[in-house]
C-alpha positions, 0 to 999 in steps of 0.5 A: 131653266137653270143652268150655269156655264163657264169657258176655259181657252185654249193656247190658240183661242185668246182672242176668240169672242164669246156668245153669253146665256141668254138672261145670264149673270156674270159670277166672274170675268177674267181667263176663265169666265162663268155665268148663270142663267135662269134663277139662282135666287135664294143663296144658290150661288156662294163665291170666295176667293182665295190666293188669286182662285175664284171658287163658286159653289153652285146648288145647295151648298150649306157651309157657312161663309167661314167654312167654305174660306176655311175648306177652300184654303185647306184643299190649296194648301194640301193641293186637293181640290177633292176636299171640298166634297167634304162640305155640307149640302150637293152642289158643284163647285168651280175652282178657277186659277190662271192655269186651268178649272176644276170642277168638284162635282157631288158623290151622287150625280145629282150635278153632273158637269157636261163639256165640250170642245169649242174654238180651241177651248172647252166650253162646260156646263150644267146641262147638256142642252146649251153646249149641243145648241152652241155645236149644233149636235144631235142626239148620240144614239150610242148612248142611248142604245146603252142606257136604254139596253144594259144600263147596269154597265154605267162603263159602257156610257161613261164619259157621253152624254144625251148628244154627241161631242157633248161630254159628261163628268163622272160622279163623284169626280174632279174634272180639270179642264186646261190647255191640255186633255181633260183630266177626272180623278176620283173623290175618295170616299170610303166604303165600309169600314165604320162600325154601325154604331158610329155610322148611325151617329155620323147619319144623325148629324148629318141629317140634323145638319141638312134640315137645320141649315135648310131653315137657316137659308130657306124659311119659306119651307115645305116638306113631304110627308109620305108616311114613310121613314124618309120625307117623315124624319126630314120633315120632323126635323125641319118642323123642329127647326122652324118657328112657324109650322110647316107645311107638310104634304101627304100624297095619295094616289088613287087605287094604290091599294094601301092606306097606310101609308096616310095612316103613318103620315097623320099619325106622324103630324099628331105627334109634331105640333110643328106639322101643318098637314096637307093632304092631296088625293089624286084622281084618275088625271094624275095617273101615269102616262097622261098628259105628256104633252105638258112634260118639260124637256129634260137634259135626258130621257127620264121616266119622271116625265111619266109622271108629270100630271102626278108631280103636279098634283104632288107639289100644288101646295108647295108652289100654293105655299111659295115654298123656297125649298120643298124637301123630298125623301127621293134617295133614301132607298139607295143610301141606307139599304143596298141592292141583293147582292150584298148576300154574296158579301156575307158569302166572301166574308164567312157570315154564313149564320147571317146569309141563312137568316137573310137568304131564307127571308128573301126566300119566303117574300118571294116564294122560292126556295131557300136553297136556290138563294144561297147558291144564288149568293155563292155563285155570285161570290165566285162571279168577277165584274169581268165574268159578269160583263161577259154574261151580259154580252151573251145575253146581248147577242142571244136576244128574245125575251129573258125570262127571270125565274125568281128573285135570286135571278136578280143576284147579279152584279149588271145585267141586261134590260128587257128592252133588249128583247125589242131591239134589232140584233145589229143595235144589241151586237154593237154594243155587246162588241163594246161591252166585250171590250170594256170587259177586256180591260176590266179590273174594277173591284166589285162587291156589295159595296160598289153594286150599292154606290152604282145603284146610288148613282144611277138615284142621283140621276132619277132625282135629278131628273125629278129635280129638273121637272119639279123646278120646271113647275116652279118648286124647287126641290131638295133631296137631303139624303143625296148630300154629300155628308148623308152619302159618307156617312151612310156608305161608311158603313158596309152594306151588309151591315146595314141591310137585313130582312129583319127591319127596314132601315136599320141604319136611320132607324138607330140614327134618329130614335127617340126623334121620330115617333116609335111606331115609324121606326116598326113600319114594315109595309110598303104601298103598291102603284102598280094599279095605278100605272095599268090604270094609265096605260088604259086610259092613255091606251090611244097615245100611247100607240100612236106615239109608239106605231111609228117611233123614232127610236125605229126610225134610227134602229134602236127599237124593232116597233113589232115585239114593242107594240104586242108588249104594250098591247099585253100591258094595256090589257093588264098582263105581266109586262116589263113595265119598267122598261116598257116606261123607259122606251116610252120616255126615249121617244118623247124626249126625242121627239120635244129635241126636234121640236123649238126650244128657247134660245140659249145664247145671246149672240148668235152661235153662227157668227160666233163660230166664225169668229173663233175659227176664222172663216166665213 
């Protein structure tokens, strides 16, 4: 496991003594120490210093030594260390001086910053993991009920994390940890507001810059290669980079219904003489929901273990390869198109030609009325975030099962999961109290814009929960659309703008025309894995219900295991479940089961004495 930790005293903890990580290197000394452990081989760690600042970009930072001196002087002499977001790559960076440390985290949440109260100081790090061992917390089940319940209100979780008294940095957010109270402020990040033309042309550099540079530091390279727009633009233009060819992996899943998308992937590898194709077919052992047992833990419930035997077959080449760096379309999704709300935008601003166009397509793709969508679209212009919360803490109190009728159900800005229909009504009247009171003091802005970057948030956490599994199993993997500079490009433009019914991905396909084969630019399919996940669910059908007849999200009253198991009953006989959610108990109760059980030592001095030191007691 990789991970990295730092220490900021406190007035009346100087002389306190320090437990170390456990295999940990030392990045610097002095009032505010910082260490990491594990492998952060391969240009992983950049340090600088300036004017008596110590300054460690932590991750794939791609600026070269010149720019990170030149972008560290700017922000102290503007006094805005958010600056330094402005930097290519998706890294954390820590900036320490006499006085406190900021922490300059990624737009996506890709590198959260978790930190917690210790001996008078704070104790930070990138996993949550270290600091609940060094504190001896449990699980924060309040978090959970959140995330597992309406995690379309990312309030209502902000600032926890997976373990209790264990904090967690805000996306896109400077967190500055001093003597005094912990302090977040925003990066600032324009939404909208770019014309499409010039957000394509920030896109293709963006884009050339990520893939470029990736050669540079990594030369060892692999690359996806899905057939689909995303991983085939990234592999194109890091195969254009590369002196010898690059491997690149074309996955097929077994009855996933589609051979296009190795139609697209050989067709793409034709026209790149740059391009190794690797082609790996799965087989009924890589399907969903098998061999759990060999998931690794995570920092917190994440489907991605779902998908751990898939993963592994997935990246075999990779870790065959010794690749340095495998590149992944993950992201792609959330930044170039947004979510269907922003259909009530071309309401608010009065491109009703363009709501008609884009309403009655979704209309016909789905099967529902024309009509139906608009009003959907129009309500929704009219619906404020505080209106919206309040929805979701009557349907929190109501109960049962929620019915969707169509697709313009899906018109909301948050809503609640199906897993509420699981839950006990104690669970989902606490946390309808909490979201009420999030609600009362709610004025955030709310449109297709904002609905766009929470989604591409809540991404950033899915790939890199992905991140962590894949580097578990040896590859470390790299998600280019979740850097920084891809992110403002992309967001610059309003979401309205770069979404529509009428192709894909507007926005990168303008970016890189004439860069990728034309006819990858055209593609309008999509492959379909819903086969596969009802094929592992029936071949995992026995652990599944042993792991769910009796699970510890009942034992500590988050989920009622009667209404669960008839769900997961009607799934393994193939009916129409919410197989999402479904997934997200599943996980939750695996990753709390693997917290109780051993895992390795993370400290090097025992945390014990280590705490009888600081406080002074025996």
């Amino acid at each position: 496991m990789r991970w990295f930790a730092g220490w900021v005293p406190g007035s009346d903890s100087v002389d306190v003594v320090l437990p170390t990580p456990v295999g940990s290197r030392r990045i610097w000394a002095g009032t505010h120490p910082l260490w990491t452990a594990g492998d952060w081989s391969g240009e992983r760690v950049r340090t600088v210093q300036v004017d008596g600042c110590q300054i460690a970009a932590l991750g794939v930072c791609l600026a070269t030594d010149a720019e990170l001196a030149a972008a560290v002087t700017d922000a102290q002499q503007a006094g805005d260390y958010a600056r330094l977001a402005k930097l290519p790559g998706n890294c954390v960076i820590v900036v320490a001086d006499e006085q406190a440390v900021s922490i300059v985290t990624d737009l996506a949440g890709l590198h959260p910053v978790f930190y917690t109260r210790w001996a008078g100081g704070f104790w930070f790090a990138s996993s949550p993991l270290p600091l609940a061992d060094l504190i001896g917390a449990g699980p924060d089940l309040d978090w959970m009920t959140s995330t597992l319940l309406c995690a379309d209100v990312p309030q209502a979780a902000e600032g926890r994390s997976s373990f209790t008294r264990v904090r967690r940095s805000r996306p896109g957010h400077v967190l500055v940890l001093g003597e005094g109270e912990p302090t977040q402020h925003p990066i600032p990040l324009q939404l909208g507001g770019t014309s499409f033309e010039d957000g394509a042309a920030a896109l293709r550099a963006a884009l050339i810059t990520a893939a470029g540079r990736r050669v540079e530091m990594w030369p060892e390279m692999t690359a996806d290669l899905s057939g689909g727009l995303d991983s085939s633009t990234l592999a194109l233009l890091a195969a254009a980079c590369l002196p010898s060819q690059l491997p690149a992996v074309t996955y097929v899943d077994p009855l996933s219904g589609s051979v296009d998308d190795l139609t697209y992937a050989e067709m793409c590898a034709r026209s790149a003489p740059g391009l190794r194709h690797v082609v790996v077919h799965g087989d009924d052992t890589c399907l969903p929901f098998l061999d759990l047992d060999a998931a690794p833990l995570l920092d917190e419930p994440s489907q991605e273990v779902l998908l751990v035997a898939r993963t592994r077959s997935r990246l075999a080449p990779a870790l065959e390869h010794g690749s340095q760096a495998h590149l992944s379309g993950d992201g792609g999704d959330a930044v170039l198109v947004g979510p269907l709300p922003y259909l009530a935008d071309l309401v608010r601003t009065g491109r009703i030609r363009d709501l008609l166009r884009e309403a009655g397509s979704w209309a016909r793709l789905r099967h529902r009325p024309a009509h139906a969508m608009v009003a959907a679209a129009v309500r929704l212009a009219r619906t404020s975030y505080a209106d919206a919360l309040g929805q979701v803490t009557r349907r929190l109190r109501a109960g049962g099962p929620h019915r969707r009728r169509g697709v313009e159900d899906y018109l909301t800005w948050c809503s609640v999961s199906p897993t509420a229909a699981w839950a006990p009504a104690p669970v989902r009247h606490r946390l309808a109290d909490h979201v009420d009171e999030i609600r009362q003091s709610a004025d955030y802005k709310i449109g297709g814009d904002e609905a766009a970057m929470a989604t591409l948030q809540w991404n950033g956490g899915a790939s890199r929960a992905f991140e962590q599994l894949a580097d578990q199993l040896g590859v470390p993997v790299h998600v280019p659309f979740l850097d920084n500079q891809v992110i403002a490009a992309c967001m610059g433009v309003t979401v309205a703008d770069r979404t529509t019914t009428a192709a894909a991905k507007p926005l990168l396909a303008a970016a890189v025309d004439g860069m990728v084969p034309a006819e990858l630019l055209t593609r309008r399919t999509k492959g379909d894995y819903t086969a596969c996940v009802y094929a592992g669910l029936r071949q995992a059908a026995p652990h599944l219900r042993a792991l769910l007849r009796a699970p510890l999200l009942a034992e500590h009253g988050l989920i009622d295991p009667a209404p669960l198991t008839l769900a997961l009953d009607d799934a393994i006989n193939g009916q129409n479940v919410p197989l999402p959610a479904l997934g997200d108990v599943v996980a939750a109760e695996l990753w709390l089961r693997r917290i109780h059980q051993p895992r390795p030592d993370f400290w090097a001095t025992h945390v014990q004495e280590v705490h009888h030191a600081a406080t002074g007691t025996r």
